[in-house]
C-alpha positions in Angstrom: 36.5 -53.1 24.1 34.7 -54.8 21.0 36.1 -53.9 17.7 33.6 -51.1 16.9 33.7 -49.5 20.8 36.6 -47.0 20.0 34.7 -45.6 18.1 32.6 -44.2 20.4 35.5 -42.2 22.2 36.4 -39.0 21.0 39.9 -39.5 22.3 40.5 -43.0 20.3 38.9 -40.9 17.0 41.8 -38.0 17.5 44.6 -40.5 18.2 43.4 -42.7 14.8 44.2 -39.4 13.3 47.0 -38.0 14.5 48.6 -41.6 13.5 47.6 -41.3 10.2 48.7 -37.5 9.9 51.9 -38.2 11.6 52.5 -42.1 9.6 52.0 -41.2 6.0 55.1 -38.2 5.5 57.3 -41.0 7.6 56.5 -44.1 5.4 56.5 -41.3 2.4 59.3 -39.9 3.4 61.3 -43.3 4.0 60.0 -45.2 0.7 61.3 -42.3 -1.2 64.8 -43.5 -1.0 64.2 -47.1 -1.8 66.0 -48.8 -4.8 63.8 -50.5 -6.6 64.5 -53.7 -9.0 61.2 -54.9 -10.4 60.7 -57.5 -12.5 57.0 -58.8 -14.2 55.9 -55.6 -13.8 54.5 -56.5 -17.6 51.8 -59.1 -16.1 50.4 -56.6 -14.0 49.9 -54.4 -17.3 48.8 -57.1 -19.1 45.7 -57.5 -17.3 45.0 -53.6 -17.2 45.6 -54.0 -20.9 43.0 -57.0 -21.2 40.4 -54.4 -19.5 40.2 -56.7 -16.7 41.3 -55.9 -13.0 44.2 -57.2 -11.0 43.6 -59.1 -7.5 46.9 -58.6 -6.1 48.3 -61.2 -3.6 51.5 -61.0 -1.3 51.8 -61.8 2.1 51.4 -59.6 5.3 54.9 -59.2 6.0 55.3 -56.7 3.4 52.7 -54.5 3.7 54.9 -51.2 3.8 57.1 -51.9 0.6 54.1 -52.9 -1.3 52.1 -49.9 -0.3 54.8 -47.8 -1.4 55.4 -49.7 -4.7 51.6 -50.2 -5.7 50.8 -46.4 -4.7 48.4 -44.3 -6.7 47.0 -46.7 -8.8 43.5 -46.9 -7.1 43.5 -50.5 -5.6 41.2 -51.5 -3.2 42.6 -53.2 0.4 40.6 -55.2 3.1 41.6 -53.2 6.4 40.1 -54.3 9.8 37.6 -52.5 11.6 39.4 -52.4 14.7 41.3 -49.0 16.1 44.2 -50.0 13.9 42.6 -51.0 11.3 41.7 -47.0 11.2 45.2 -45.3 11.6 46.6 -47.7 9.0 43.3 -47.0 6.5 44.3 -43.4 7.0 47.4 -43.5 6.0 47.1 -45.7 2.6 44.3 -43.9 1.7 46.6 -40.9 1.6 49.0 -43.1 -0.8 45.9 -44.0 -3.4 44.5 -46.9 -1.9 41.0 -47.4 -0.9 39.6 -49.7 1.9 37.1 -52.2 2.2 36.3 -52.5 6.1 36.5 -56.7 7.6 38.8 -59.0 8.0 39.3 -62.8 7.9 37.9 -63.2 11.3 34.9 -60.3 11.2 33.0 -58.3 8.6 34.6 -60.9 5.9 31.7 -61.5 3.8 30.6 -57.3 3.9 34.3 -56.9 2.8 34.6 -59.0 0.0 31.0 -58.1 -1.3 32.7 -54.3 -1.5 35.6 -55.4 -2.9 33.2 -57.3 -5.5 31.4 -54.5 -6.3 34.7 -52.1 -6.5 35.8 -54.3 -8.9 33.1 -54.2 -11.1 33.3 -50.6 -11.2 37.1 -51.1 -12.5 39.2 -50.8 -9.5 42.0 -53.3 -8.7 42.0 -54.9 -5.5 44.6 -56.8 -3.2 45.1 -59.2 -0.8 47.3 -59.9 2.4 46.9 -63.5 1.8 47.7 -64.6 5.3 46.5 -61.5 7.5 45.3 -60.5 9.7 46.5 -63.1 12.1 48.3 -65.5 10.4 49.5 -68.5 10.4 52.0 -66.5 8.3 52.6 -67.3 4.5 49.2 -70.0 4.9 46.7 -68.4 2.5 42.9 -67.8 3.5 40.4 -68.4 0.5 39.6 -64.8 0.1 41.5 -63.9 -2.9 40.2 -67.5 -4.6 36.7 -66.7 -3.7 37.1 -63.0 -5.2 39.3 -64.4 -8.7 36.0 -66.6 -8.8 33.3 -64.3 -8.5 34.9 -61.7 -10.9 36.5 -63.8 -13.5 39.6 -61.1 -12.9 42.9 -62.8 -12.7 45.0 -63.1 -9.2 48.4 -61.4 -9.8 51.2 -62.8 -6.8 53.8 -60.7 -6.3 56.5 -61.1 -3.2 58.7 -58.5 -1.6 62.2 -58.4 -0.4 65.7 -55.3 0.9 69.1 -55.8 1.5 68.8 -54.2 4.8 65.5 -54.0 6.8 64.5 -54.3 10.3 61.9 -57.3 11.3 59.0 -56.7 13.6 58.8 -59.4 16.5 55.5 -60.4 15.1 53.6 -63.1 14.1 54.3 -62.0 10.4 57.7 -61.3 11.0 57.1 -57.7 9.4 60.3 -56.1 7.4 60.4 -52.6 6.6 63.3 -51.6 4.6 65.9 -49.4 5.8 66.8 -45.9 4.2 68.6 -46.5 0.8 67.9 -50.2 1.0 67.8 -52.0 -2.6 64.3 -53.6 -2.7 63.2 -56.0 -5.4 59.6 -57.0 -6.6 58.9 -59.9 -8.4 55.6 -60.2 -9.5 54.0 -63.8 -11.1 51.9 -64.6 -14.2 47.9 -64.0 -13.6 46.6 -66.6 -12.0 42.3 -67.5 -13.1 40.2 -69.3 -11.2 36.6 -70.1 -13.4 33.4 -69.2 -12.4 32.3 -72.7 -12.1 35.4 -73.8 -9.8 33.8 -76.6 -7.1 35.5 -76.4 -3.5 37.9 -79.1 -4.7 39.3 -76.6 -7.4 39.1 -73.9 -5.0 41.6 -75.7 -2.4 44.2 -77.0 -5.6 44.3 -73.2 -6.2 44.9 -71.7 -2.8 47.6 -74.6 -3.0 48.8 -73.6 -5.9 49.2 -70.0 -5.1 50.8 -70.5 -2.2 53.2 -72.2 -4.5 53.9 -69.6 -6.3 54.3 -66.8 -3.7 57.5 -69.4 -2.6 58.7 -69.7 -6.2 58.7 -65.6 -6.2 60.0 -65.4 -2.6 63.1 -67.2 -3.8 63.5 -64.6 -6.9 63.0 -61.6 -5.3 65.7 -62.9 -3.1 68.2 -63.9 -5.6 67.4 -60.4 -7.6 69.0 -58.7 -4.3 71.9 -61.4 -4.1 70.2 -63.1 -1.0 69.2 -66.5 -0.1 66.3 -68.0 2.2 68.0 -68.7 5.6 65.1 -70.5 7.0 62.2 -72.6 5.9 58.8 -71.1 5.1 56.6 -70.4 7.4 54.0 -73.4 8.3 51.0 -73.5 11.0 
């Protein structure tokens, strides 16, 4: 079945639903007991202040906190146009979010020229740098390309609990457990000029993958924790 083919079953239309339906009151219900510990939640304001729009970036892995966190503020998420893609664009749009359909690996360009275009119309938008595949905490150019053709800043942020469970996946998803202290540390804005040559571009994929590791390692010491194991690499 080719990524637009569920579509055409009524069954696979009814089941995206029910997921959705059945999803958001769990993941509501759940981040609802999170303690949170933020910190740099002034750069984010900054930038709303500036009347410019935040391109957020964080990595796959933490896609539940951060929709919980981030909720009702009217960003704009790439979500794939497969049958999961669906259920999980169901349920964040019930938290605030809206959706861009594509992916890294299809509909990338349509995506990003919506998220362009949201943008411009004042909307935030955000960025699982490493999704939807992977190789995890390796970012794709997507947030760069965006930061460029906007002149809005990219704003990093990285995720981390006390106590979570971790998906066997590729990403190594968490999702914190009930009660869990979660902290959010989120980076200085990062531009990218409009006349940035391919050179640039890579230095500041580079460099924001930098970053995303300098606020992996304070998110972690802001719960009392320390990385166990390297980052990530292809």
């Amino acid at each position: 079945m080719t990524v637009g083919d569920w579509r055409q079953s009524r069954s696979k239309r009814v089941q995206a639903r029910l997921i959705s339906a059945l999803g958001f009151p769990i993941v509501a219900g759940l981040g609802a007991t999170f303690r949170w510990r933020a910190e740099g939640a002034e750069h984010y304001q900054r930038v709303i202040d500036d009347g410019r729009q935040p391109i957020m970036a964080f990595w796959h892995g933490r896609i539940l906190p951060a929709t919980v966190y981030f909720r009702r503020r009217g960003i704009v998420v790439i979500t794939s146009e497969n049958f999961d893609g669906e259920w999980i664009a169901g349920i964040i749009e019930r938290f605030g979010y809206g959706t861009a359909r594509g992916s890294t690996s299809r509909g990338a360009v349509k995506a990003l020229v919506r998220l362009k275009r949201d943008m411009a119309a004042g909307r935030p938008a955000a960025f699982t740098l490493d999704g939807p595949r992977g190789p995890a905490q390796v970012a794709q150019p997507g947030a760069v390309w965006l930061a460029k053709a906007t002149g809005n800043p990219i704003v990093p942020f990285h995720i981390e609990s006390d106590r979570h469970w971790t998906a066997n996946s590729w990403d190594r998803t968490q999702i914190p457990k009930p009660w869990a202290n979660v902290s959010i540390a989120i980076g200085e804005p990062m531009n990218v000029a409009a006349d940035a040559i391919d050179t640039q571009m890579e230095s500041a994929r580079q460099q924001l993958e930098s970053r995303l590791g300098v606020l992996e390692a304070r998110a972690l010491a802001m719960i009392g924790a320390a990385r166990t194991s390297p980052r990530r690499r292809p």
